[in-house]
N, C-alpha and C positions, 0 to 999 in steps of 0.2 A: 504494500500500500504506500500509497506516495506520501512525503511531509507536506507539509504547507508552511510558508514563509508568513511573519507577522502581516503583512500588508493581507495577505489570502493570495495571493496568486501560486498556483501550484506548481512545486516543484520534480523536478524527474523521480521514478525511484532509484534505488542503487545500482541496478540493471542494467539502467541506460534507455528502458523503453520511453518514448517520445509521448509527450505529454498531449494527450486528443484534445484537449480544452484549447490550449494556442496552437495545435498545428491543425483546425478544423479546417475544413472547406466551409468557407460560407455560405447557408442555406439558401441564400439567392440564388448562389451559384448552381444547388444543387436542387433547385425543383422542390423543396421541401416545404412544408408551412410553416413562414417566416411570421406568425403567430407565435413561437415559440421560441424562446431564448436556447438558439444553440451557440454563441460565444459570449462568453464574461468577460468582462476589462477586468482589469486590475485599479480600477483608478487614475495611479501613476501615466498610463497611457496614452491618458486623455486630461490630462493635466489638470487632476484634482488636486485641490491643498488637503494634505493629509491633516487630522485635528492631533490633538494632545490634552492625555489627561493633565487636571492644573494640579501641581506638586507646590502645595501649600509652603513646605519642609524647605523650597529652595526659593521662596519669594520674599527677596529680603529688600522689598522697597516697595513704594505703592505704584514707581513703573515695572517694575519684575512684575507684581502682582496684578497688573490691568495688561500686559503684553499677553503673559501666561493668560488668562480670561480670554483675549483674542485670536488664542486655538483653540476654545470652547466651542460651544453651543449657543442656542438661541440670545438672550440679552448680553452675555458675556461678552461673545463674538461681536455684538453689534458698539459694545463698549471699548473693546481691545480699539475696535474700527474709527471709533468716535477721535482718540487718542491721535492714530495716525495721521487722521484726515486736518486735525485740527494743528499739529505738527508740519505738518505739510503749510497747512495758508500763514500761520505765522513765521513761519523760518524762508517763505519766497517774499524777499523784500519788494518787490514791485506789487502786491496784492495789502488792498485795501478791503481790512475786516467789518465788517457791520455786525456789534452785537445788537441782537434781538429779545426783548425781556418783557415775557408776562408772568401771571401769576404771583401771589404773595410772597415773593423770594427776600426780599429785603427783610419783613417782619418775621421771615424764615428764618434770619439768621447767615442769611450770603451774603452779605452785601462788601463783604471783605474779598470774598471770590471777584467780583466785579471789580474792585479797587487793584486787586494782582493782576488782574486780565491787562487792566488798563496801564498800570504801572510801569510792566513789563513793553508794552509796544506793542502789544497783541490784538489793540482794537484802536481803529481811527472813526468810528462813530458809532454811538447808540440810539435803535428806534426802544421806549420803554413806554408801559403804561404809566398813568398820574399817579397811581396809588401804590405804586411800585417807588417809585422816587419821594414820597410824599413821606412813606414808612422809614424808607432809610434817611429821608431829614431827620425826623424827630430820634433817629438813633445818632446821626450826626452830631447833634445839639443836647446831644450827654442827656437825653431819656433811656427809659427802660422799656420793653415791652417784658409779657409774662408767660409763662405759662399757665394754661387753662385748665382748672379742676372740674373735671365731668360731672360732678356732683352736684356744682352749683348750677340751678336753672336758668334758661337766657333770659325770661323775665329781671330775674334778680340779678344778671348782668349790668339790663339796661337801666333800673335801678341806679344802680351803683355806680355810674357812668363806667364801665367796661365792654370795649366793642367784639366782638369775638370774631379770630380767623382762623376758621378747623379750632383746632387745639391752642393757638396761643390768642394773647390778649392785648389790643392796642386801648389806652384808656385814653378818652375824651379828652380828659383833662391834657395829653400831650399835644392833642391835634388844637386845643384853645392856646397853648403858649406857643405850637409852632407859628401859628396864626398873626400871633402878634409880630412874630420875627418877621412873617412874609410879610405886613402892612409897613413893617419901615423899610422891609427889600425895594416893596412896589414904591415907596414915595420916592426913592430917587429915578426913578425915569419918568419918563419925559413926555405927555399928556400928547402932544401935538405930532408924535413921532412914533406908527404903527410897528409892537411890538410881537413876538413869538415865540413859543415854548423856549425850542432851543437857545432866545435869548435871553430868557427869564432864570432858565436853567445857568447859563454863563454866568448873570448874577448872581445866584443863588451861593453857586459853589466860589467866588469869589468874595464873595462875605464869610463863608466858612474859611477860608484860607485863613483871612483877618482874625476871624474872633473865636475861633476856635482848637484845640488839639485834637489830633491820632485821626485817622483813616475816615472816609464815607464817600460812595460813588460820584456825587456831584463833586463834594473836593479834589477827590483824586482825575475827575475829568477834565477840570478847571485847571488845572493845576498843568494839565498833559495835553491842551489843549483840544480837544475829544468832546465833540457838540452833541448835546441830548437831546434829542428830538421827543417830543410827546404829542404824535396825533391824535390824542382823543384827550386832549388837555383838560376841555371841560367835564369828564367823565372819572374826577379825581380830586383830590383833597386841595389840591393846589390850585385848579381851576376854581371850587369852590370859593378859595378864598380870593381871588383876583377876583371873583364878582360880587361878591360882600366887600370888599375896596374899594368897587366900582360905584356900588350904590351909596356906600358912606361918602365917597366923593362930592357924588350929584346931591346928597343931605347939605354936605358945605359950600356946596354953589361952586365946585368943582369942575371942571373935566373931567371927564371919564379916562382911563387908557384904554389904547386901539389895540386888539389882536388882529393878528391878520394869520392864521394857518398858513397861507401860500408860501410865507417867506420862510418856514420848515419846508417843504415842499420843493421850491429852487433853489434854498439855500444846501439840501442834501443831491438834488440833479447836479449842482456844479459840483458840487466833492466827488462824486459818484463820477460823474464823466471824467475827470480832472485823473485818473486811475485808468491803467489798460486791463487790469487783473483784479477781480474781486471775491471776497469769500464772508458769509453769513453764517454766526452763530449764535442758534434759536435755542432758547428757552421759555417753553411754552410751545403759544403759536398766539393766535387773535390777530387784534390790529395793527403793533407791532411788526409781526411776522408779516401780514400781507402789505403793509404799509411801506416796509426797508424791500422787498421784493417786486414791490409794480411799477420802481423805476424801471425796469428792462421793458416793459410793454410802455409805460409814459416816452422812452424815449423813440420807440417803433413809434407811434402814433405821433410823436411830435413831429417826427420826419417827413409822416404821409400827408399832414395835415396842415401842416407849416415848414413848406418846404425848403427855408433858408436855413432852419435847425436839423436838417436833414444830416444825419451820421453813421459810421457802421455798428452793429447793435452792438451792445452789452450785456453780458449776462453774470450772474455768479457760478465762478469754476470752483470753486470748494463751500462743501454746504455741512453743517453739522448741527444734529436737531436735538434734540433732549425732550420728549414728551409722551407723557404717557396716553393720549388721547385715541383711540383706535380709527382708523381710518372709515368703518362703515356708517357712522353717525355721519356724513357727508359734509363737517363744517370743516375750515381752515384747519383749525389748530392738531388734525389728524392727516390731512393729505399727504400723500409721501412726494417723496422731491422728484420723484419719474412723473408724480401728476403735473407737478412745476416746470417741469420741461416742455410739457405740450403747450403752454401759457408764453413761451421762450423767456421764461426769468431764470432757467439753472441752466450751465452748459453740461448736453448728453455725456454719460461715459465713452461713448463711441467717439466723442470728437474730445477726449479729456478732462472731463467733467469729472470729480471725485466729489462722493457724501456719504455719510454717515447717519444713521435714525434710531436712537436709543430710547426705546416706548417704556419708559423708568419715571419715578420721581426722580427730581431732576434734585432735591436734597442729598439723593444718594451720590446720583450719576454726574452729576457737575464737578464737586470736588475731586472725584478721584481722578475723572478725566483732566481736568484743569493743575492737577499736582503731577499726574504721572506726565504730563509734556513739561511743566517745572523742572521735574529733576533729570528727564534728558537732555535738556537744554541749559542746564545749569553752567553757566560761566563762558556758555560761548552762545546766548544769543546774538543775534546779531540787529542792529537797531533800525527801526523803519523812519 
């Protein structure tokens, strides 16, 4: 009886007699009913990547230990992938990163992750929701958020002035003193001169530079020059307050301040065009995700429809997703990035398009992915 080699491909006996599995004729060739598997690959043949089990015993880093995961299986694998993909757009200096941020990640306790990302050179712009930035203010500005006891009922939360997100706790009382901060941000600018997220954000984190210590996303963007965009501005704590500003304004015979959206909008088309290589990394999905992704069709339509802006397209060559949202509820924030390709905002793998989709909390999945390119890159990144 013959051995068999670990891969399974079968080996001769000691004999010498010729092994009928690889020396078959092929049942095409022979009239047979090619219904029926009469030769086996070996894999190797046909250039499968062999897996490996994860040897816990040798993973003596959190990049050993997310490589090793990326000879795994189902999320492992897609995390190993996550790692490389996002190694890849940071370390090609000509590629300009767009992070992309929803969900409660700030009051989650990331917001330090965001400040590495940026630190490092690893992101030249962020699309984020209001309430994502709005969180990490009041963590900026030396509040607390808490953890949330199941015990107590939401009644008796709202009570108590305590807002609840999932499991932890934003309490009132921090959103009334950020409040006050944003009211003297908003009085230095300028009534007669239409403002935008991303410039309100510029102040924001400019202020913290001045009057504050240690790390927070808007400071460390400010800081790194890394413009925040928030399209759905008024959909957030901060929006809120720029319209209670606005209305105490017009109480003291006032001017109001001018938003204007669009100057997010061309003011991220000129960054974006201003780049021949770009690469997007999502957490979450929502507004955010479709908002930093639909300049690649804004600029096809700018071309067909105003044909002096006419240019050759853009799209994002490295894409890396973190969300756990399943693809068949039909909304954004589960589409996979082969649906973004039919849309022409991702470039195919076929023409060199690399992504990654890591369907995880992104409290698990983000840090280890964001550490294990940390420590391979340690001491020789190189700067954008």
């Amino acid at each position: 009886m013959s051995r068999a080699y670990p891969c399974g491909t079968p080996e001769p006996d000691d004999k010498g007699v010729p092994d009928t599995v690889s020396n078959a004729t092929p049942a095409e060739q022979t009239g047979a009913d090619t219904s029926l598997r009469h030769t086996l690959h070996d894999g190797h043949q046909d250039g499968l990547k062999p897996l490996h089990s994860l040897d816990l015993a040798q993973a003596g880093s959190v990049d050993s230990l997310v490589r090793g995961m990326g000879g795994t299986s189902f999320g492992g694998r897609s995390l190993g992938q996550a790692a490389d993909v996002l190694e890849a757009m940071v370390t090609d200096t000509s590629c300009h990163v767009v992070l992309t941020l929803s969900g409660a990640m700030t009051i989650a306790k990331q917001g330090l992750v965001i400040c590495e990302m940026i630190e490092r050179g690893w992101v030249q712009a962020i699309v984020s929701t209001g309430a994502l930035m709005a969180h990490g203010l009041v963590e900026s500005l030396g509040m607390q958020h808490f953890a949330h006891d199941p015990k107590v009922p939401d009644a008796t939360l709202f009570e108590r002035g305590y807002n609840r997100v999932y499991d932890t706790i934003e309490l009132e009382k921090n959103l009334d003193d950020t409040e006050r901060i944003m009211a003297e941000i908003l009085s230095s600018l300028d009534p007669d001169q239409p403002t935008s997220s991303h410039e309100i954000n510029a102040t924001l984190g400019r202020w913290l530079i001045e009057n504050t210590k240690g790390r927070g996303p808007l400071k460390s963007a400010a800081q790194h020059g890394v413009p925040v965009y928030v399209p759905a501005f008024t959909d957030s704590e901060l929006g809120l307050d720029f319209a209670t500003n606005n209305h105490a304004r017009r109480d003291r015979g006032e001017k109001p301040l001018q938003f204007d959206p669009f100057r997010d909008l061309d003011h991220f088309h000129q960054k974006f065009t201003a780049a021949s290589v770009h690469g997007i990394f999502t957490v979450g999905g929502g507004v955010p995700r479709n908002w930093a992704q639909q300049v690649a069709p804004y600029i096809d339509i700018l071309g067909k429809r105003v044909p002096s802006m006419a240019r050759e397209p853009l799209r994002y060559r490295y894409a890396v997703r973190l969300c756990p949202e399943p693809v068949h509820w039909g909304g954004l924030s589960g589409c996979d990035y082969s649906e973004s390709v039919s849309w022409g905002k991702i470039v195919p793998a076929a023409e060199g398009g690399r992504w990654a989709e890591v369907k995880a909390d992104a409290t698990i999945a983000w840090p280890l992915v964001v550490r294990a390119v940390m420590e391979r890159l340690e001491g020789s990144q190189p700067s954008k």
